[in-house]
C-alpha positions as CSV (number, residue, x, y, z in Angstrom):
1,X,0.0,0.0,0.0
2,X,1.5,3.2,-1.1
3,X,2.5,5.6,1.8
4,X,1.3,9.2,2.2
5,X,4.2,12.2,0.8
6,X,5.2,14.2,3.3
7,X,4.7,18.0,2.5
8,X,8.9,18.5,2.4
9,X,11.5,16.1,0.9
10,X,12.6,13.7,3.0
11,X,16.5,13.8,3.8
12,X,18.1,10.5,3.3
13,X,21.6,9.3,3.2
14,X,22.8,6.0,1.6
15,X,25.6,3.7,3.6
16,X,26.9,1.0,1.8
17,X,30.5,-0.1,0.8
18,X,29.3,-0.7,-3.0
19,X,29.5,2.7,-5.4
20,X,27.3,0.8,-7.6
21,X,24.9,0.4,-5.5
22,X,25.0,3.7,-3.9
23,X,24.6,4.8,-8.1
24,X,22.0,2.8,-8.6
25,X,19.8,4.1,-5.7
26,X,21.1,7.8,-6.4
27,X,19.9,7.4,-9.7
28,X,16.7,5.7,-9.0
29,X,15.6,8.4,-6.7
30,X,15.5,11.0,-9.0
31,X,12.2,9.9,-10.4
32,X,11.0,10.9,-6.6
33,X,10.4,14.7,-5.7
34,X,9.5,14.0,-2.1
35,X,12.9,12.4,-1.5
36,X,15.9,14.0,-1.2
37,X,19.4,11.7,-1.2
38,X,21.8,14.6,0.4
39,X,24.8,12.6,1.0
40,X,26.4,8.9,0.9
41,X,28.8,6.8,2.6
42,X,30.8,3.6,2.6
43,X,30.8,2.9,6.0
44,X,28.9,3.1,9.0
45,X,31.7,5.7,10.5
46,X,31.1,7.7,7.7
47,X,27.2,7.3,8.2
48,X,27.7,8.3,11.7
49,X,29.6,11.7,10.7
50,X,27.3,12.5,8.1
51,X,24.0,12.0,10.5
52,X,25.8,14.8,12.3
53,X,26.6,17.1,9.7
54,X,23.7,16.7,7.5
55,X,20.5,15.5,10.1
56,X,19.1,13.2,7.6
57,X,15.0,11.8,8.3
58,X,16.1,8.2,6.9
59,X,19.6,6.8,6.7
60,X,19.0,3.4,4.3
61,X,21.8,1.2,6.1
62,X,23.8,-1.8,4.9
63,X,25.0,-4.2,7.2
64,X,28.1,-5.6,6.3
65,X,30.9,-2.9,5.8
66,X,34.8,-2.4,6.6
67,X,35.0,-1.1,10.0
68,X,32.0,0.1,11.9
69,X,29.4,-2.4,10.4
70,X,25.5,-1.4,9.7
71,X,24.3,-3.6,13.5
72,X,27.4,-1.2,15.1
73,X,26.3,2.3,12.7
74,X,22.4,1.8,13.4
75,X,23.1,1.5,17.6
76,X,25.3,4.5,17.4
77,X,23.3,6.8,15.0
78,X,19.8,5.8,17.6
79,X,22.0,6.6,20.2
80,X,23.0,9.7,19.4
81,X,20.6,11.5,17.0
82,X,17.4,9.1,18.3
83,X,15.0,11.3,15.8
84,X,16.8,10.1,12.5
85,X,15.0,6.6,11.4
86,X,17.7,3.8,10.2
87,X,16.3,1.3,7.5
88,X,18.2,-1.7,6.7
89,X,18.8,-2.5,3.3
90,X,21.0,-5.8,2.7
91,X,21.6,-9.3,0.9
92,X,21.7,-10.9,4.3
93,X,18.3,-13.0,5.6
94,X,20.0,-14.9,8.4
95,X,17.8,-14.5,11.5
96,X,20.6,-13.7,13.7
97,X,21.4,-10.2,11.2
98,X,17.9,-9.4,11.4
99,X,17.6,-10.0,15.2
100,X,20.3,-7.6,15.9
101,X,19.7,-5.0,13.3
102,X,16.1,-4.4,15.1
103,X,17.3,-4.5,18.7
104,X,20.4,-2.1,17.4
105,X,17.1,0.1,16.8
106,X,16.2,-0.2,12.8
107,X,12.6,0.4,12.0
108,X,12.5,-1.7,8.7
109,X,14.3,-4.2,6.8
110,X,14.4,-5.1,3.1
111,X,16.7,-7.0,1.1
112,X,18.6,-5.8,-1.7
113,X,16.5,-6.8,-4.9
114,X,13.4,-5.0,-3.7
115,X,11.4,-3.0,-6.0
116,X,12.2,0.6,-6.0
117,X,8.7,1.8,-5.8
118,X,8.9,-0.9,-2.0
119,X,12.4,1.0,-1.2
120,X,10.5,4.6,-1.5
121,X,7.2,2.9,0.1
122,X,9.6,2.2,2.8
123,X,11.4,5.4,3.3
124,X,8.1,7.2,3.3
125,X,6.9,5.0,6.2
126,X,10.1,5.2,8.1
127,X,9.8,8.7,8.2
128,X,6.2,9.3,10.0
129,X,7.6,6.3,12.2
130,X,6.3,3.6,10.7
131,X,8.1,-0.2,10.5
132,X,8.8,-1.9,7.2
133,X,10.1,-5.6,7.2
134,X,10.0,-7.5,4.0
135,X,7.8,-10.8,3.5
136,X,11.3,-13.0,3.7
137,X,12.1,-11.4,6.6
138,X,9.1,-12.3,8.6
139,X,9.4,-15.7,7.1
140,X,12.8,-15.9,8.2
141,X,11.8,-14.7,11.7
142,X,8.4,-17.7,11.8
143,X,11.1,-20.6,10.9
144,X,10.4,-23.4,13.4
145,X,13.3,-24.0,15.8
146,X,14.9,-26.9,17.5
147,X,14.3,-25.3,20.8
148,X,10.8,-25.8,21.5
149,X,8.0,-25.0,24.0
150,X,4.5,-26.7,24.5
151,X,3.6,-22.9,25.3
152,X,4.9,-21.5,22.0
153,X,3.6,-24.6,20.5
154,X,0.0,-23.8,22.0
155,X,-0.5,-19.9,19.5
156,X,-1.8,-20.1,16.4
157,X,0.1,-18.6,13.4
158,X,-0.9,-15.5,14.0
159,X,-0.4,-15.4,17.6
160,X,2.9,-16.9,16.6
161,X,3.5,-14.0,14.5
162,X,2.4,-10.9,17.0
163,X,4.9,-12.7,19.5
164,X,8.1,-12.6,17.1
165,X,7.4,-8.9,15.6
166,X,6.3,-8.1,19.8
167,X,9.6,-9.6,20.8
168,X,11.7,-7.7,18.2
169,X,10.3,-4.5,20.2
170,X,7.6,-3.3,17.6
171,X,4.7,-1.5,19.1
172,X,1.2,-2.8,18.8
173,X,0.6,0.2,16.4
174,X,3.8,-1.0,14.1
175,X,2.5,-4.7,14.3
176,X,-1.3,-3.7,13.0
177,X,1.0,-1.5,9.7
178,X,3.1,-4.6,9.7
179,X,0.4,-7.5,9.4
180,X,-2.1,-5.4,7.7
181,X,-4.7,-5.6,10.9
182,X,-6.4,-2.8,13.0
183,X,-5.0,-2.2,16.4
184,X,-7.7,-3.5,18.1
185,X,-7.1,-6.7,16.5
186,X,-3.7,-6.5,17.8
187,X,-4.2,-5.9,21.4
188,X,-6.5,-8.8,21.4
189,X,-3.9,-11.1,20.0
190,X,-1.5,-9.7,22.2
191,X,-3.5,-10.0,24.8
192,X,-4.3,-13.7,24.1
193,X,-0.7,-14.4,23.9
194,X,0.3,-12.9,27.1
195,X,-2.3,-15.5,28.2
196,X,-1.6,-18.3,26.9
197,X,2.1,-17.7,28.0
198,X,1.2,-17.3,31.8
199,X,3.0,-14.0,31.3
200,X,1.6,-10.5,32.7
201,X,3.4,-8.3,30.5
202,X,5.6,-7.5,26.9
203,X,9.1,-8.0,28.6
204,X,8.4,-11.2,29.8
205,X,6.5,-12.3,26.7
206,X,9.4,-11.5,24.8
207,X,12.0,-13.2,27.6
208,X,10.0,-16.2,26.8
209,X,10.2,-15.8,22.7
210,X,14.6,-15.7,23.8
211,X,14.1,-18.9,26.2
212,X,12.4,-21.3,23.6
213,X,14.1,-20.3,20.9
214,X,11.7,-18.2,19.1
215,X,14.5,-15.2,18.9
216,X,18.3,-16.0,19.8
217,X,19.7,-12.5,20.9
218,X,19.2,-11.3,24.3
219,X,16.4,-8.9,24.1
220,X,16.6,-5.7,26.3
């Protein structure tokens, strides 16, 4: 679903170690008036520096660079400038990348392939706030693992789902954009998976997800 323009160009910067790539998008983006590519870098140092000097919106973020790498440049950059939204874009699905590019503090991530028109849908949402995570991703995140628990076992899909994107800290409001459902919808399947946990809260819904399994990063 196509995202609303902002009234102003959005500010984005490009990291990635590839000039091609950075070309490509550069190019790309010219068909777009409501988005504005004001600088590029090749690493996440540089991304860092130019966050500073240029106060992007969006930064679109790769993850594996020389030096500071995108996990290391997306933690720093929502550290230190927490109003400037870092989406990932990468050739990486492992679950472990994806894990630790969310909890570093991106609000989307794609993989490099996606559709321009998906990049710029993306950009558009990170701006106002909104999370982005391509279909593989969330597919990567649902893959059944060894660890196991009859509690985990006992949700549906669905409730599976809500648990995974709840646990990678998304709010109820980025969930509902996420899975396409109101947020009333949401709350009841968060609810109903806060009960069927025996858990009274996110935190320890999302301490459970780490325990079984269901994410293998330490969540904060």
């Amino acid at each position: 679903m196509k995202k609303e323009k902002s009234l102003k160009p959005i500010r984005m910067i490009i990291v990635d170690d590839h000039e091609i790539v950075r070309c490509g998008i550069k190019f790309l983006l010219l068909a777009f008036d409501d988005i504005k590519l004001v600088g590029e870098a090749r690493n996440g140092d540089e991304g860092v520096n130019l966050c500073k000097e240029l106060q992007p919106d969006v930064v679109v973020m790769d993850l594996m660079m020389a030096g500071m790498n995108g996990v290391e440049a997306t933690r720093a950059i929502r550290k230190k400038y927490p109003e400037v939204q870092v989406l990932i874009l990468t050739s990486f699905l492992e679950t472990k990348f994806i894990q630790q590019a969310m909890q570093a503090g991106a609000i989307g991530y794609l993989l490099k392939g996606t559709s321009i028109d998906e990049l710029v849908d993306a950009i558009r949402a990170a701006a106002i706030g909104q999370s982005t995570l391509a279909g593989e991703v969330i597919q990567a995140l649902l893959q059944p693992s060894q660890a196991s628990s009859q509690l985990v076992h006992e949700l549906s899909k669905r409730q599976e789902e809500v648990l995974t994107l709840l646990a990678l800290g998304l709010s109820n409001q980025a969930i509902a954009q996420q899975m396409k459902l109101s947020p009333s919808t949401i709350r009841h399947h968060v609810s109903q998976v806060l009960n069927k946990l025996g858990v009274t809260n996110r935190t320890e819904a999302a301490t459970t997800a780490v325990r079984v399994g269901r994410l293998s990063i330490l969540l904060g």
